[in-house]
C-alpha positions in Angstrom: 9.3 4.6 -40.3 7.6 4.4 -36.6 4.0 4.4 -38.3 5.4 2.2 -41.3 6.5 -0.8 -38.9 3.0 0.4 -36.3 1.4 -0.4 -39.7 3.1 -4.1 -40.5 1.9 -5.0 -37.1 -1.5 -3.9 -37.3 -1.5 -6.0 -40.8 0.4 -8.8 -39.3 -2.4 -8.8 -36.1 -5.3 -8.9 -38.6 -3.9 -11.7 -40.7 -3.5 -13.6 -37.4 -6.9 -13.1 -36.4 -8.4 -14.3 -39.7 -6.7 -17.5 -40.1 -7.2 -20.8 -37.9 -5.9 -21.5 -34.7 -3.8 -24.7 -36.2 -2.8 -22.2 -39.3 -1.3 -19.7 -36.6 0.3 -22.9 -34.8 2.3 -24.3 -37.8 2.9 -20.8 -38.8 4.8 -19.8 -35.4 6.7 -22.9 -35.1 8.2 -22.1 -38.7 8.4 -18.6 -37.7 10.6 -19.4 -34.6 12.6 -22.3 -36.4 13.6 -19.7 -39.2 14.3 -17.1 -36.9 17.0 -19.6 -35.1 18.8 -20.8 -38.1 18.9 -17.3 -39.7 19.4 -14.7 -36.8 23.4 -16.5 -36.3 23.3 -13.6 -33.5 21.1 -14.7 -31.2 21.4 -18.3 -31.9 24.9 -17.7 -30.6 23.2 -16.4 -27.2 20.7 -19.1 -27.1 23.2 -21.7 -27.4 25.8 -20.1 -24.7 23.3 -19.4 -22.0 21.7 -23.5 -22.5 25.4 -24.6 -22.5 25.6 -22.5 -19.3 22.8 -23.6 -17.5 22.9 -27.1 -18.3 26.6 -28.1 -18.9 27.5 -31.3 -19.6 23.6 -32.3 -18.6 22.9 -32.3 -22.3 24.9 -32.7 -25.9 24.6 -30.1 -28.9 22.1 -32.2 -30.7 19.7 -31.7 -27.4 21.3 -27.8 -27.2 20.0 -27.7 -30.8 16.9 -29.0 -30.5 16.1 -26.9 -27.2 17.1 -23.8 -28.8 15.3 -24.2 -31.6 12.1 -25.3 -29.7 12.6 -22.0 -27.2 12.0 -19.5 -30.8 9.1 -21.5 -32.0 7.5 -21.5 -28.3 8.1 -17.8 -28.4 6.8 -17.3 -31.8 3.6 -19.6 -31.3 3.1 -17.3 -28.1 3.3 -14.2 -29.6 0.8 -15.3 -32.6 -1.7 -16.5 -29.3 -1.0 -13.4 -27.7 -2.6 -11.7 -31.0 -5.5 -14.2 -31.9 -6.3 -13.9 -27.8 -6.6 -9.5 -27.9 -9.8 -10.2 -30.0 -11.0 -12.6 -28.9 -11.0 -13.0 -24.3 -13.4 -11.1 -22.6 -14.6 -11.3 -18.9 -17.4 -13.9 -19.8 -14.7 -16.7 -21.5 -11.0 -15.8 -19.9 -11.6 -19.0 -17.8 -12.1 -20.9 -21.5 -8.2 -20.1 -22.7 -6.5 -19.8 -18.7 -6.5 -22.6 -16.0 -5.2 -20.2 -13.0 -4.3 -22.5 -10.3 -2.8 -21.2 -6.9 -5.7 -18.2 -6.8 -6.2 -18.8 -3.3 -2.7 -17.2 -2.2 -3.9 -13.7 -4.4 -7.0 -13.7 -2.8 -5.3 -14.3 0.9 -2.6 -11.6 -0.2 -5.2 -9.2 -0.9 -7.3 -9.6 2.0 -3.8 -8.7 4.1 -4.9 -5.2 2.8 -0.9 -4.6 2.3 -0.7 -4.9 -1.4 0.8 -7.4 -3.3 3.6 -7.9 -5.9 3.4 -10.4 -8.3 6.7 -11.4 -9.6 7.2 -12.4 -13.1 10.1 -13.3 -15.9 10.6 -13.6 -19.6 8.8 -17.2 -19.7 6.1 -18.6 -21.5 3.5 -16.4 -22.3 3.7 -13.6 -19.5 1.9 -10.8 -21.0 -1.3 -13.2 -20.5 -1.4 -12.4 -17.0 -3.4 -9.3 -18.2 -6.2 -11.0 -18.2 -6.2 -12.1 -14.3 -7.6 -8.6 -14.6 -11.0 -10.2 -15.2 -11.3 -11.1 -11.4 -12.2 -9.4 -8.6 -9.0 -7.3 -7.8 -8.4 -4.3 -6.0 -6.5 -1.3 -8.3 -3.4 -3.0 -10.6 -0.6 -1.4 -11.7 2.4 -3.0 -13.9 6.6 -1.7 -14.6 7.2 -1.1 -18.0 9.5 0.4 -20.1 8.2 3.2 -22.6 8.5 1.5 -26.7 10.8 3.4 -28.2 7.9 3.1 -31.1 5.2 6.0 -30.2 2.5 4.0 -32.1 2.9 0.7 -31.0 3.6 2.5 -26.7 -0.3 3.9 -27.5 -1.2 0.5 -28.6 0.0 -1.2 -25.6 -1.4 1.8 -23.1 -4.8 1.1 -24.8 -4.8 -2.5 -23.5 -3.8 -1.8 -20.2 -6.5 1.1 -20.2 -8.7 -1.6 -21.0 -8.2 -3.5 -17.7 -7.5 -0.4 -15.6 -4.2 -0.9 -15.2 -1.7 1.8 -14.1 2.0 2.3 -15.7 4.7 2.7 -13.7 8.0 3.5 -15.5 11.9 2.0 -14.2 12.6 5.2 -13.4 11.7 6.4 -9.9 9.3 3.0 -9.8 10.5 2.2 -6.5 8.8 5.2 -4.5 6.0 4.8 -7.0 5.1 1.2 -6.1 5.7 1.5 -2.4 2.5 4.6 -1.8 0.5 1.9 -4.5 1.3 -1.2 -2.0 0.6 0.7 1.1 -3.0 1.3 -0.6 -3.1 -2.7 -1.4 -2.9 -2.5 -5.0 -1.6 -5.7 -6.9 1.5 -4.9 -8.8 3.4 -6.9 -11.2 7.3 -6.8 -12.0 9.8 -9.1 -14.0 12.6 -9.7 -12.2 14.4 -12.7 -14.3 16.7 -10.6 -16.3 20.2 -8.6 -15.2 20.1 -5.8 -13.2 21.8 -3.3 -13.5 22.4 0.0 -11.4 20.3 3.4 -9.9 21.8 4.7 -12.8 19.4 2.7 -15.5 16.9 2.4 -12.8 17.0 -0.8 -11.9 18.3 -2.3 -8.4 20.1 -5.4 -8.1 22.7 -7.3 -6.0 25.0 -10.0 -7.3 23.4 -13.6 -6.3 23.9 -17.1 -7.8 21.3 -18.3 -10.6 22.2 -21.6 -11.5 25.2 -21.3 -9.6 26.8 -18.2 -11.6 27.0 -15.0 -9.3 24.6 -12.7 -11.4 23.8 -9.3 -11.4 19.4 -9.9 -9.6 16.9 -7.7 -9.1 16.1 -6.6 -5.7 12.7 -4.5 -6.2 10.4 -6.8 -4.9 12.2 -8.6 -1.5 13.2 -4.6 -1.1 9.8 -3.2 -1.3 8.3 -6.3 0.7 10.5 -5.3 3.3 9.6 -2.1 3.8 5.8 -2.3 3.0 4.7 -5.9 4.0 3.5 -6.7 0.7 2.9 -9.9 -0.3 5.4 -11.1 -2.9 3.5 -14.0 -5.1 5.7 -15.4 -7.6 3.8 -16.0 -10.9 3.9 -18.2 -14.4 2.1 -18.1 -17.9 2.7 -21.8 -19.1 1.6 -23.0 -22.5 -0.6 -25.6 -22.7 -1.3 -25.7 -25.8 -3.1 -23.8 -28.9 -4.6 -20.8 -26.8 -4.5 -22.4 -23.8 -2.6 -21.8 -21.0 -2.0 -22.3 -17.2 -1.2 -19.6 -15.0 0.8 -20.5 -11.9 0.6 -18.3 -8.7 2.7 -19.5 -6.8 2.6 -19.1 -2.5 4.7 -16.7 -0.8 8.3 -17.2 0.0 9.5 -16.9 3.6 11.8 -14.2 3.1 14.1 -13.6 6.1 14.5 -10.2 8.3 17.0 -9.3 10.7 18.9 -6.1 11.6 21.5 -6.9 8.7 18.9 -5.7 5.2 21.9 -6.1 3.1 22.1 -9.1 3.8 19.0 -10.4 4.0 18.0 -8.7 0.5 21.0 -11.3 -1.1 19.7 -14.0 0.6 16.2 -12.9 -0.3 16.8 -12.6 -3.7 18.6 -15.8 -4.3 15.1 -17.9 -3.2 13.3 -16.3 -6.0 16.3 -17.0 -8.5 15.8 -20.3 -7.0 12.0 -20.3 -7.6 13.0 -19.1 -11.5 15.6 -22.2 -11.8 12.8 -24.6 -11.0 10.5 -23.5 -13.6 13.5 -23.4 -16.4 14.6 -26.6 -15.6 10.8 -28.1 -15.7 9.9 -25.8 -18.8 13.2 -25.1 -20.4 11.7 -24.0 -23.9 9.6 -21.7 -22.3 12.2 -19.3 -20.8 13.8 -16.2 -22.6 17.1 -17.5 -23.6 17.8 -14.9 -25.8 18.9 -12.5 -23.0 22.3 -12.5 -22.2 22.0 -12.7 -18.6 25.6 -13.4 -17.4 27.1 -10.5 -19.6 29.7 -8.6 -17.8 30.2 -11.4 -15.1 34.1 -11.3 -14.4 35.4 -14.8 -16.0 32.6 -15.0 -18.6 33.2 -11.8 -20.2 33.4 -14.2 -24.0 30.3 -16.0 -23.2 28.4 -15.0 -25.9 31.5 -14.6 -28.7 33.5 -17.8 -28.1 32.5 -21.1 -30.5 32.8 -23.3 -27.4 30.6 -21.4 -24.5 30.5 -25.0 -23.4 34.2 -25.7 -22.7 34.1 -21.8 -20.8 31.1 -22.5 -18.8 33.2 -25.6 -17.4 36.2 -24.0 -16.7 34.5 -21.1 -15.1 32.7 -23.7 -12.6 36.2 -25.7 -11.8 37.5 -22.5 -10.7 34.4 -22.0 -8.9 34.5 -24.8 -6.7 38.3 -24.7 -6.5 38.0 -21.4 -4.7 35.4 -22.6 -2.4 37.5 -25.2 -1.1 
Protein backbone atom coordinates (compact mmCIF):
# COMPACT_ATOMS: atom_id res chain seq x y z
CA UNK A 1 0.00 0.00 0.00
CA UNK A 2 3.17 2.42 0.98
CA UNK A 3 4.64 2.01 -2.67
CA UNK A 4 0.82 2.09 -4.16
CA UNK A 5 0.13 5.69 -2.63
CA UNK A 6 4.45 6.61 -3.17
CA UNK A 7 3.27 5.73 -6.72
CA UNK A 8 -0.12 8.15 -7.00
CA UNK A 9 2.21 10.85 -5.87
CA UNK A 10 4.88 10.31 -8.26
CA UNK A 11 1.89 10.26 -11.00
CA UNK A 12 0.15 13.17 -9.44
CA UNK A 13 3.82 15.23 -9.44
CA UNK A 14 4.29 14.47 -13.13
CA UNK A 15 0.88 15.48 -14.19
CA UNK A 16 1.60 18.77 -12.33
CA UNK A 17 4.68 19.34 -14.00
CA UNK A 18 3.22 18.87 -17.51
CA UNK A 19 0.24 21.07 -17.38
CA UNK A 20 0.30 25.09 -17.22
CA UNK A 21 0.93 27.10 -14.40
CA UNK A 22 -2.85 28.71 -14.67
CA UNK A 23 -4.07 24.84 -15.24
CA UNK A 24 -2.38 23.90 -11.80
CA UNK A 25 -3.96 27.33 -10.40
CA UNK A 26 -7.60 26.59 -11.20
CA UNK A 27 -6.91 23.11 -10.44
CA UNK A 28 -5.79 23.72 -6.68
CA UNK A 29 -8.35 26.18 -5.84
CA UNK A 30 -11.08 23.42 -6.92
CA UNK A 31 -8.98 20.98 -5.19
CA UNK A 32 -9.07 22.89 -1.82
CA UNK A 33 -12.78 24.14 -2.31
CA UNK A 34 -13.82 20.34 -2.63
CA UNK A 35 -11.71 19.22 0.09
CA UNK A 36 -13.69 21.86 2.48
CA UNK A 37 -17.19 21.05 1.52
CA UNK A 38 -16.56 17.23 1.56
CA UNK A 39 -13.98 16.48 4.42
CA UNK A 40 -17.17 17.65 7.22
CA UNK A 41 -14.12 16.76 9.66
CA UNK A 42 -11.88 19.21 9.21
CA UNK A 43 -14.25 21.77 8.05
CA UNK A 44 -15.49 21.42 11.61
CA UNK A 45 -11.84 22.35 12.87
CA UNK A 46 -11.35 25.07 10.41
CA UNK A 47 -14.45 26.69 11.37
CA UNK A 48 -13.86 26.45 15.32
CA UNK A 49 -10.33 27.61 15.44
CA UNK A 50 -11.50 31.01 12.89
CA UNK A 51 -14.52 31.39 15.22
CA UNK A 52 -11.84 31.31 17.99
CA UNK A 53 -9.44 33.60 16.75
CA UNK A 54 -11.69 36.07 15.42
CA UNK A 55 -14.96 36.00 17.47
CA UNK A 56 -17.43 38.17 16.87
CA UNK A 57 -14.79 40.16 14.38
CA UNK A 58 -16.39 38.33 11.47
CA UNK A 59 -19.99 36.51 10.60
CA UNK A 60 -20.29 32.80 9.15
CA UNK A 61 -20.60 34.00 5.68
CA UNK A 62 -16.84 35.63 6.10
CA UNK A 63 -15.95 32.21 8.47
CA UNK A 64 -17.10 30.43 5.21
CA UNK A 65 -15.51 32.18 2.80
CA UNK A 66 -12.05 32.23 4.90
CA UNK A 67 -12.20 28.63 5.42
CA UNK A 68 -12.79 27.85 2.22
CA UNK A 69 -10.05 30.18 0.80
CA UNK A 70 -7.36 28.62 3.60
CA UNK A 71 -7.83 24.86 1.58
CA UNK A 72 -7.58 26.32 -1.77
CA UNK A 73 -4.34 28.46 -0.59
CA UNK A 74 -3.06 25.21 0.77
CA UNK A 75 -3.87 23.23 -2.23
CA UNK A 76 -2.58 25.89 -4.85
CA UNK A 77 0.68 25.75 -2.55
CA UNK A 78 1.15 22.25 -2.60
CA UNK A 79 0.65 22.07 -6.60
CA UNK A 80 3.56 25.14 -6.61
CA UNK A 81 5.52 23.24 -4.24
CA UNK A 82 5.52 20.36 -7.05
CA UNK A 83 5.74 22.45 -10.43
CA UNK A 84 8.78 24.40 -8.39
CA UNK A 85 10.99 20.69 -7.43
CA UNK A 86 11.64 20.72 -11.35
CA UNK A 87 11.91 23.51 -12.11
CA UNK A 88 14.34 26.24 -9.30
CA UNK A 89 17.85 25.90 -9.47
CA UNK A 90 20.63 28.10 -8.07
CA UNK A 91 20.80 30.31 -11.36
CA UNK A 92 16.64 31.35 -11.21
CA UNK A 93 15.55 30.91 -7.27
CA UNK A 94 15.59 34.70 -7.21
CA UNK A 95 12.95 34.49 -10.44
CA UNK A 96 9.99 32.60 -8.09
CA UNK A 97 11.29 34.16 -4.27
CA UNK A 98 11.47 37.86 -3.29
CA UNK A 99 13.45 37.26 0.13
CA UNK A 100 13.38 40.47 1.92
CA UNK A 101 14.90 40.93 5.49
CA UNK A 102 18.37 38.89 4.25
CA UNK A 103 20.37 41.29 5.97
CA UNK A 104 19.38 40.00 9.59
CA UNK A 105 20.60 36.08 8.28
CA UNK A 106 23.57 37.42 7.07
CA UNK A 107 24.32 39.57 10.44
CA UNK A 108 23.17 36.36 12.46
CA UNK A 109 25.65 34.38 10.71
CA UNK A 110 28.47 36.55 10.91
CA UNK A 111 27.73 36.32 15.06
CA UNK A 112 29.42 32.89 14.33
CA UNK A 113 26.73 31.53 17.13
CA UNK A 114 24.37 29.83 14.84
CA UNK A 115 21.10 30.68 14.09
CA UNK A 116 17.49 29.28 14.29
CA UNK A 117 15.07 30.20 12.04
CA UNK A 118 11.65 29.87 13.26
CA UNK A 119 8.79 28.80 11.17
CA UNK A 120 4.89 27.61 11.28
CA UNK A 121 2.30 25.95 9.21
CA UNK A 122 1.71 29.15 6.92
CA UNK A 123 1.85 29.75 3.45
CA UNK A 124 4.18 27.92 1.65
CA UNK A 125 6.95 27.00 4.29
CA UNK A 126 8.64 24.09 2.72
CA UNK A 127 9.96 26.89 0.13
CA UNK A 128 12.30 28.05 2.46
CA UNK A 129 14.54 25.15 1.05
CA UNK A 130 15.58 27.02 -1.40
CA UNK A 131 17.30 29.94 0.73
CA UNK A 132 19.73 27.08 0.47
CA UNK A 133 20.89 28.60 -2.79
CA UNK A 134 22.77 31.36 -0.83
CA UNK A 135 25.88 31.55 0.74
CA UNK A 136 25.11 29.68 4.11
CA UNK A 137 27.19 28.05 6.43
CA UNK A 138 26.01 24.03 7.23
CA UNK A 139 21.81 23.76 7.54
CA UNK A 140 20.10 21.45 9.31
CA UNK A 141 16.10 21.21 9.65
CA UNK A 142 13.49 19.09 12.62
CA UNK A 143 11.39 16.77 11.00
CA UNK A 144 9.40 14.02 11.80
CA UNK A 145 10.10 10.60 10.00
CA UNK A 146 6.81 9.86 7.19
CA UNK A 147 5.32 7.08 8.45
CA UNK A 148 5.50 6.25 4.35
CA UNK A 149 9.19 4.76 3.71
CA UNK A 150 8.98 5.78 0.03
CA UNK A 151 7.71 9.14 0.17
CA UNK A 152 10.56 9.69 3.85
CA UNK A 153 13.37 8.70 0.89
CA UNK A 154 11.73 11.15 -1.36
CA UNK A 155 11.89 13.96 1.01
CA UNK A 156 15.63 12.95 2.28
CA UNK A 157 16.60 13.17 -1.44
CA UNK A 158 15.62 16.80 -1.51
CA UNK A 159 17.17 17.89 1.42
CA UNK A 160 20.35 15.86 0.31
CA UNK A 161 20.13 18.00 -2.53
CA UNK A 162 20.73 21.24 -0.62
CA UNK A 163 23.01 19.62 2.06
CA UNK A 164 20.72 19.78 4.63
CA UNK A 165 21.02 17.71 7.80
CA UNK A 166 17.79 15.91 9.58
CA UNK A 167 17.33 16.25 13.01
CA UNK A 168 14.50 14.09 14.46
CA UNK A 169 11.92 15.49 17.72
CA UNK A 170 13.42 13.08 19.55
CA UNK A 171 16.55 14.00 21.45
CA UNK A 172 16.64 17.32 18.90
CA UNK A 173 17.32 19.49 21.62
CA UNK A 174 21.03 18.29 22.49
CA UNK A 175 21.26 17.69 18.71
CA UNK A 176 20.73 21.34 17.74
CA UNK A 177 22.57 22.96 20.58
CA UNK A 178 26.49 21.09 19.40
CA UNK A 179 25.04 22.27 15.58
CA UNK A 180 24.43 26.10 16.91
CA UNK A 181 27.65 26.21 18.83
CA UNK A 182 29.34 25.40 15.28
CA UNK A 183 27.02 28.30 13.71
CA UNK A 184 24.95 26.26 11.61
CA UNK A 185 21.42 27.69 10.48
CA UNK A 186 18.67 25.61 11.72
CA UNK A 187 15.03 25.72 11.07
CA UNK A 188 12.06 24.68 13.44
CA UNK A 189 8.18 25.13 13.35
CA UNK A 190 7.04 26.17 16.42
CA UNK A 191 3.20 27.36 15.60
CA UNK A 192 1.45 24.17 16.52
CA UNK A 193 0.75 22.59 20.34
CA UNK A 194 3.30 21.25 22.31
CA UNK A 195 3.16 18.77 23.99
CA UNK A 196 5.52 16.97 26.62
CA UNK A 197 9.43 15.20 26.92
CA UNK A 198 7.35 12.36 26.47
CA UNK A 199 6.46 13.08 22.56
CA UNK A 200 9.58 15.08 22.31
CA UNK A 201 8.49 18.18 22.12
CA UNK A 202 8.88 21.09 24.86
CA UNK A 203 6.36 23.61 25.56
CA UNK A 204 4.90 25.93 28.34
CA UNK A 205 1.42 27.16 28.44
CA UNK A 206 1.31 30.90 26.97
CA UNK A 207 -1.59 32.92 25.47
CA UNK A 208 -2.01 32.89 21.48
CA UNK A 209 -4.67 35.07 20.67
CA UNK A 210 -5.48 35.33 24.17
CA UNK A 211 -6.18 31.48 24.82
CA UNK A 212 -3.48 29.99 27.34
CA UNK A 213 -1.97 27.28 24.82
CA UNK A 214 0.12 24.57 25.13
CA UNK A 215 3.80 26.71 22.96
CA UNK A 216 6.90 25.48 21.99
CA UNK A 217 9.84 26.44 23.84
CA UNK A 218 12.82 24.93 21.63
CA UNK A 219 13.98 27.92 20.16
CA UNK A 220 13.95 30.89 23.16
CA UNK A 221 15.40 27.63 25.22
CA UNK A 222 18.21 26.84 23.00
CA UNK A 223 18.89 30.73 22.33
CA UNK A 224 19.37 30.92 25.88
CA UNK A 225 21.77 28.64 26.38
CA UNK A 226 23.77 28.97 23.03
CA UNK A 227 23.37 32.71 21.92
CA UNK A 228 21.89 31.75 18.74
CA UNK A 229 20.23 34.02 16.89
CA UNK A 230 16.45 33.32 16.68
CA UNK A 231 15.08 34.89 13.09
CA UNK A 232 11.58 34.42 12.79
CA UNK A 233 10.67 33.53 9.17
CA UNK A 234 7.56 33.50 6.47
CA UNK A 235 6.84 31.87 2.91
CA UNK A 236 3.92 34.21 1.66
CA UNK A 237 2.17 33.62 -1.60
CA UNK A 238 2.30 36.04 -4.00
CA UNK A 239 0.97 34.58 -6.61
CA UNK A 240 1.25 31.63 -9.30
CA UNK A 241 4.98 30.45 -8.28
CA UNK A 242 5.84 33.40 -6.75
CA UNK A 243 6.39 33.97 -3.42
CA UNK A 244 7.94 36.39 -0.76
CA UNK A 245 9.96 35.12 2.05
CA UNK A 246 9.95 37.23 5.14
CA UNK A 247 12.94 37.06 7.57
CA UNK A 248 12.05 38.75 10.05
CA UNK A 249 14.76 40.62 12.76
CA UNK A 250 15.50 39.19 15.99
CA UNK A 251 13.30 39.47 19.00
CA UNK A 252 14.67 40.96 22.26
CA UNK A 253 14.15 38.11 24.27
CA UNK A 254 14.58 38.82 28.04
CA UNK A 255 17.15 37.05 30.64
CA UNK A 256 17.31 37.14 34.19
CA UNK A 257 18.10 34.68 36.99
CA UNK A 258 14.30 33.46 36.84
CA UNK A 259 14.69 30.94 33.05
CA UNK A 260 11.20 29.72 33.82
CA UNK A 261 10.03 32.62 33.63
CA UNK A 262 11.68 34.26 31.14
CA UNK A 263 11.13 31.22 28.61
CA UNK A 264 6.96 32.11 29.13
CA UNK A 265 7.54 35.46 28.55
CA UNK A 266 9.85 34.55 25.66
CA UNK A 267 7.70 32.42 24.07
CA UNK A 268 4.61 34.55 24.20
CA UNK A 269 6.56 37.41 21.73
CA UNK A 270 6.93 34.82 19.14
CA UNK A 271 3.18 33.69 19.56
CA UNK A 272 2.78 37.33 19.16
CA UNK A 273 5.03 37.58 16.11
CA UNK A 274 2.70 34.34 14.63
CA UNK A 275 -0.69 36.40 15.56
CA UNK A 276 0.46 39.23 13.37
CA UNK A 277 1.08 37.36 10.37
CA UNK A 278 -2.49 35.33 10.83
CA UNK A 279 -4.27 38.27 11.20
CA UNK A 280 -2.50 40.12 8.04
CA UNK A 281 -2.56 36.63 6.02
CA UNK A 282 -5.39 34.70 7.58
CA UNK A 283 -5.83 32.26 4.54
CA UNK A 284 -2.45 31.41 4.65
CA UNK A 285 -2.20 29.80 8.18
CA UNK A 286 -2.80 26.07 8.94
CA UNK A 287 -6.23 26.12 10.34
CA UNK A 288 -6.69 22.65 10.19
CA UNK A 289 -4.69 21.96 13.38
CA UNK A 290 -6.54 21.85 16.38
CA UNK A 291 -4.35 23.92 18.38
CA UNK A 292 -6.43 24.65 21.57
CA UNK A 293 -7.31 20.82 22.02
CA UNK A 294 -7.10 19.80 25.60
CA UNK A 295 -7.24 23.43 26.86
CA UNK A 296 -9.40 23.10 30.24
CA UNK A 297 -12.80 25.02 29.27
CA UNK A 298 -12.52 24.23 25.47
CA UNK A 299 -12.36 20.71 25.77
CA UNK A 300 -15.84 20.68 22.83
CA UNK A 301 -14.08 23.10 20.66
CA UNK A 302 -13.95 21.06 17.81
CA UNK A 303 -17.43 18.79 18.40
CA UNK A 304 -19.92 21.48 19.39
CA UNK A 305 -22.15 23.21 16.27
CA UNK A 306 -21.65 26.59 17.87
CA UNK A 307 -17.59 26.85 18.60
CA UNK A 308 -18.65 30.41 18.29
CA UNK A 309 -21.05 30.88 21.17
CA UNK A 310 -18.08 28.59 23.38
CA UNK A 311 -15.27 30.71 22.32
CA UNK A 312 -17.32 33.71 23.94
CA UNK A 313 -18.13 32.33 26.93
CA UNK A 314 -14.76 30.90 27.48
CA UNK A 315 -13.34 34.66 27.06
CA UNK A 316 -16.20 36.27 29.54
CA UNK A 317 -14.87 33.92 32.07
CA UNK A 318 -11.55 34.95 31.11
CA UNK A 319 -11.69 38.38 31.86
CA UNK A 320 -14.02 37.86 34.75
CA UNK A 321 -11.23 36.12 36.54
CA UNK A 322 -8.77 38.75 35.76
CA UNK A 323 -10.74 41.27 37.46
Amino acid sequence: MDFFIYMIFRLFMMVICIIPTSTGTALGRIIGRIFYYVDRHHQRIIRANISLVFGKAIDNRKTEALGRESCEYLAMNIIDLLKLNKIVTAENYRKFLDIRGLDHLMQAIKRGKGTIAVMGHFGNFPLIRYACYLNLPPKAVIIRKLDNPYLENFVKSLLKTHDAKIIRPKGALNKIRELLLKNFVTVTLADQKAGGPKQHRHGVSVDLFGIPSQTHITAPLLQRRTGAAVLPTFVIRKGPLSYRIEINEPPRFIHTKDEALDLKKNARMLNEIFESYIKKYPQEWFWLHRRWKNVPGLENLYKTNNPLKLAEDFRKKIEASQV
